[in-house]
Every structure is written in C-alpha cells, then in structure tokens.
C-alpha positions, 0 to 999 in steps of 0.5 A: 091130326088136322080137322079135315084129317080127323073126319076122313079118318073117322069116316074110313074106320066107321067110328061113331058116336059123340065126345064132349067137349075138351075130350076130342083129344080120345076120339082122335087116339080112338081113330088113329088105333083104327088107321095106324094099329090095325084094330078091327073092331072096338069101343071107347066109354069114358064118364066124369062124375057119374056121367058118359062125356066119350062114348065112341064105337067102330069098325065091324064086330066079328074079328074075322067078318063071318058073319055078313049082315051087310050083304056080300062082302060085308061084314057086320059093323060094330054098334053101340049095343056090341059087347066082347068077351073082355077077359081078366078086365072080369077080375074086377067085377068079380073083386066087387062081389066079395068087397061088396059082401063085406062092406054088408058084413057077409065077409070078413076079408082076415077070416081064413077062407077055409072058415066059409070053405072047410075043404080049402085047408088042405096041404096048409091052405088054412092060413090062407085069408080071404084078402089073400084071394083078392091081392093074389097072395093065395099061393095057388095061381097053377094045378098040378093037373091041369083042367080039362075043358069041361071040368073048367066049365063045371064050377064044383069040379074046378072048385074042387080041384083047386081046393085039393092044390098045394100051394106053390108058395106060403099063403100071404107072404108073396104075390103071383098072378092067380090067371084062371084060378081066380076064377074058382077062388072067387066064385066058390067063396062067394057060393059058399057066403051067398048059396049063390052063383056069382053070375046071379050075384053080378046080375042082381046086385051090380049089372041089373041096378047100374042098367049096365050091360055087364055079364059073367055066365051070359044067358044064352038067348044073347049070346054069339048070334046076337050082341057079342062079337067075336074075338080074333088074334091081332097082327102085330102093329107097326114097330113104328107106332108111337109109345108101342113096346114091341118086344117084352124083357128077355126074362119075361119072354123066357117064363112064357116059353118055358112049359115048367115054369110058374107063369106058362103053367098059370096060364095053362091050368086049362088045356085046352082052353075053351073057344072064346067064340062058342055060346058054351064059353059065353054061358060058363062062369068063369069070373075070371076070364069070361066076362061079357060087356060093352065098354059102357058097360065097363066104365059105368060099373067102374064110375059107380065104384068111385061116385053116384051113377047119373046121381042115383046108384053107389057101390063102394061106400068110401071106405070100400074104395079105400080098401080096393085101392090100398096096395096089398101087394106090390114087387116082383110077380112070381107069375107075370114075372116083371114088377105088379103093384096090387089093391084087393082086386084090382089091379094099382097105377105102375109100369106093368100096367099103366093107368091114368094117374096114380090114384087109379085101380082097375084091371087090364084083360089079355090082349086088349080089354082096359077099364079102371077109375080115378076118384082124384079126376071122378074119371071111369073108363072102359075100352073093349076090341075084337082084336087080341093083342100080344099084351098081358097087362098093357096093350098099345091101342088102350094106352094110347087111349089112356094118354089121350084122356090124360092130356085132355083133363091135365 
C-alpha cells in the first residue's frame, strides 16, 4: 500500500495507535483486515525484549454496535483499554499456572494426578500424569454426558464429572485436543495443590505483577457495560484474500459434521453453551475458554514468559521455557483431526497452527484470538477481535499479522 493509501485506510477503519519504527510493515496487515476481511473490531500489541514496539487498535467494540455511546447511528469505538473474551488463547494462561507451580516445586509434572486429586483414578485414570494434562495427552477431551450450562459454570460439579469420565483412549500414550475439559483439569489441579481458585492464582501471581490486563473468572463490576467488548460471528471473508485457506480438508469437515465423533463431542461437552456476551460467562472460571483480555495484555503476559518486562518481572526461569516449549505431543490429533505439534500448554510452530518462526509456542483461540512468543526474536505478540472467525487453530486476519511481523524482523 502506498503511503497516501495506507493513511486513508487507517483514517476509514478508525485505527489508532503507534508503531516503531522498522514494524510499519504489521500496522499496514492490521488496516487491510479492516478494508480487505471484514474485521469489526480488534487489537494488535507486539513487544521485543520486554518492550511494546506495535501497539494498534480500531473499529467499534460490540460486534453487533448495540450498545451507541456515539449518539444515534453510532457505535461505540474500540479503545486501548478494550478487551474480548479471547477463547482457547486462555490455555496459555492457565498452562503457566501449573508450570509456575512446579517451577516452585508445589507440582511435580510426572506424579500422577490422582497423587493431588484421589477422585480422578477412577476407570484407570491413575496413570494419568500431570504433564499428560498439559500436552493433551490425558485421554478425557469429551463426556459422555454433556454438561448442562450451569454445571459448566459450577467448578466442582464439572470437576467432578470429568473425574468420573472413562477415557476415551489410554492415558500418555496419544494426544487429542482436550476443548472444554482443559478447563476442569487445570483448574481443579490447581485448587487441589493451592486451596485456590486459578481466577485468584492468575490475578495475584501473573496479571496483578505484570499490571496487565488479563482476567479468567472477571470481576463483575467490569464486565459487559464496561471494558469488554462483545463478540459476534463473522461473515466469511473475500475467496480472494491474499494466503486465506477457505475450505478446511474433507475429513476435517467430516469430524465437525458428525454428532458421534470424537472432535463435535469435544467441542459439545456443554450443550448448550453459555452466552459468550453475558456477565454470568464473563464472571465463570473457565480457563480454558473464557479468559478476558486486551491484546497488550496477551503479549505482555507472553514477553514475560521469554524475558524481563520493562526490566522488572520474569516468569519462567529458562528452564520453565524450556519445558513449555519441548514437543510433548506432535501428529495426528485425534480431536482437531489434522496434524498438532504441542509443549506442555502451548500450542508449538506447524501447519495447523502456524507461528512466527519455529522456536515459537503459544495458543490460538477459535475463531480469531492468537498470542505467542519467540525467544530466538525476544518478540511476544498479542491479537484480540470482536469478530468470530470460522477457524480453530489459524484465523487469516491473525495470519496475516503474523506474516507481517515475520517480514518486518527477517
């Protein structure tokens, strides 16, 4: 895009904010989403050794501009300050909770987790290890009985229930993407080793140290009215936009049709499934789905993971980052059906899910959310949108993103 091309397109999206200079390559990807694939709504933070070098937002807050503080016809626009709900982008948050745990030696990630939660031996789960949690390994990614909105909301009912599930394969031995359940493995575990919720042990621990704006279970005082936007489902973009994969495999489209197979019923184990909108969902702690942030928030959690923050806090020692980021889990996902390569928690560089470069790890949400970070490039990024994407695992506007801040550091 030419210069006068560039500032007539940021001036129509209404984008705002500063890039440094070298990365003006992400601000032009971040304005053509806007003009070329029909984002709503959304915001890009990228950091390089500890410091914020993209920080750009634009276009209005609500998906569906219900609510109009701009006055008639006006929808209220996106601020710096505006956060989503970013989806299974949470996972990561909540796989730093119990690295974090064992990095202080509360957690031993080869103990069984039925040493912290006697209940989960049941139907063989006994072998299940804790690492097998966090690689997706734990062979419990559906329920036989699917939970009920209020039960999914209610932690020791879902708890409960999935420490009763029989696994669907042989603890440690495969990988399928535990979806929903991750939320109730994680969060459980780490009640069990704390006496804490996780909502508390995110806010004390990591969001309220970093000063970053990171919630999973959102005080209610700050919820829908206030800072978070809502989400909506977005049109399906141009068939023309540039590196855009419109049509997933046959098979994949398949597993998703299916109502018996493993990925729908993975992906259905709440029916139905809360409003993403409503303060209820925004207040439940669900770590991994409902997490709340703005995408500074996103990528000054991750720049924390690889690095000191505005040379102050650290997170992972190195060899915590050594650990998230070792494949534990790479080939055929018997949920997501195409081929995952996994560390503990986080999502690792591939076709499915496609980072900056392949010492990067990070976690994708469905239909849009994407933060991640690369220590070989001291680079930690964060992107959050109002509008739902059709993708699970790679969404063209973050992409698009992606390849931006690849060209421009390369």
């Amino acid at each position: 895009m030419s210069a006068a091309e560039v500032e007539n397109a940021v001036a129509n999206a209404g984008v705002h904010g500063t890039v440094s200079e070298g990365f003006e390559p992400v601000r032009d990807a971040f304005v053509r989403n806007f003009a070329a694939l029909g984002e709503r709504g959304a915001g890009v933070v990228v950091y390089r050794d500890g410091r914020p070098v993209v920080d750009l937002w634009g276009g209005v807050r609500d998906f569906d501009g219900a609510e109009t503080e701009a006055g008639a016809g006006g929808a209220a626009p996106w601020e710096r300050g505006t956060a989503q709900v970013v989806r299974s982008a949470t996972k990561g948050v909540a796989a730093a909770v119990l690295l974090l745990l064992h990095q202080r030696g509360d957690l031993d990630l080869d103990a069984p987790v039925g040493t912290y939660w006697p209940e989960y031996k049941a139907h063989g789960k006994d072998r299940t290890l804790v690492r097998h949690v966090l690689a997706h390994r734990a062979g419990v990614p559906a329920l036989d009985h699917p939970l009920t909105p209020e039960q999914a909301l209610a932690p020791d009912v879902a708890a409960a229930a999935v420490a009763a599930q029989r696994p669907f394969w042989e603890p440690g031995t495969d990988h399928g993407y535990h979806a929903h359940t991750y939320s109730w493995l994680t969060g459980e575990l780490v009640r069990r080793v704390t006496g804490r919720s996780i909502r508390d042990v995110i806010a004390a621990e990591i969001a309220g140290p970093l000063g970053a704006d990171l919630w999973v279970g959102m005080p209610t005082a700050d919820g829908p009215a206030g800072r978070v936007g809502r989400l909506g489902r977005l049109l399906d973009p141009p068939a023309a936009a540039p590196g855009l994969r419109t049509r997933p495999k046959p098979q994949v489209s398949e597993a998703y049709r299916d109502p018996d197979s493993l990925t729908r019923r993975a992906f259905g184990v709440v029916e139905p499934f809360p409003d993403e909108n409503s303060a209820a969902y925004h207040s439940a702690v669900l770590p991994a789905s409902n997490g709340i942030a703005t995408a500074g928030g996103l990528a000054r959690f991750y720049a924390s993971l690889i690095g000191e923050v505005d040379g102050g806090v650290r997170l992972f020692t190195p060899d915590t980052l050594a650990l998230a980021r070792a494949e534990a889990s790479a080939g055929p996902d018997r949920v997501l059906v195409v081929h995952t390569r996994l560390g503990l928690g986080y999502m690792l560089h591939g076709a499915a899910s496609p980072l900056l470069a392949p010492t990067s790890f990070g976690h994708p949400g469905r239909g849009g959310a994407l933060a991640f970070a690369d220590p070989e490039s001291g680079l930690a990024f964060g992107y959050v949108t109002n509008g739902m994407g059709k993708g699970v695992t790679a969404d063209a506007r973050a992409q698009g993103l992606v390849r931006a801040l690849r060209g421009a550091v390369s």
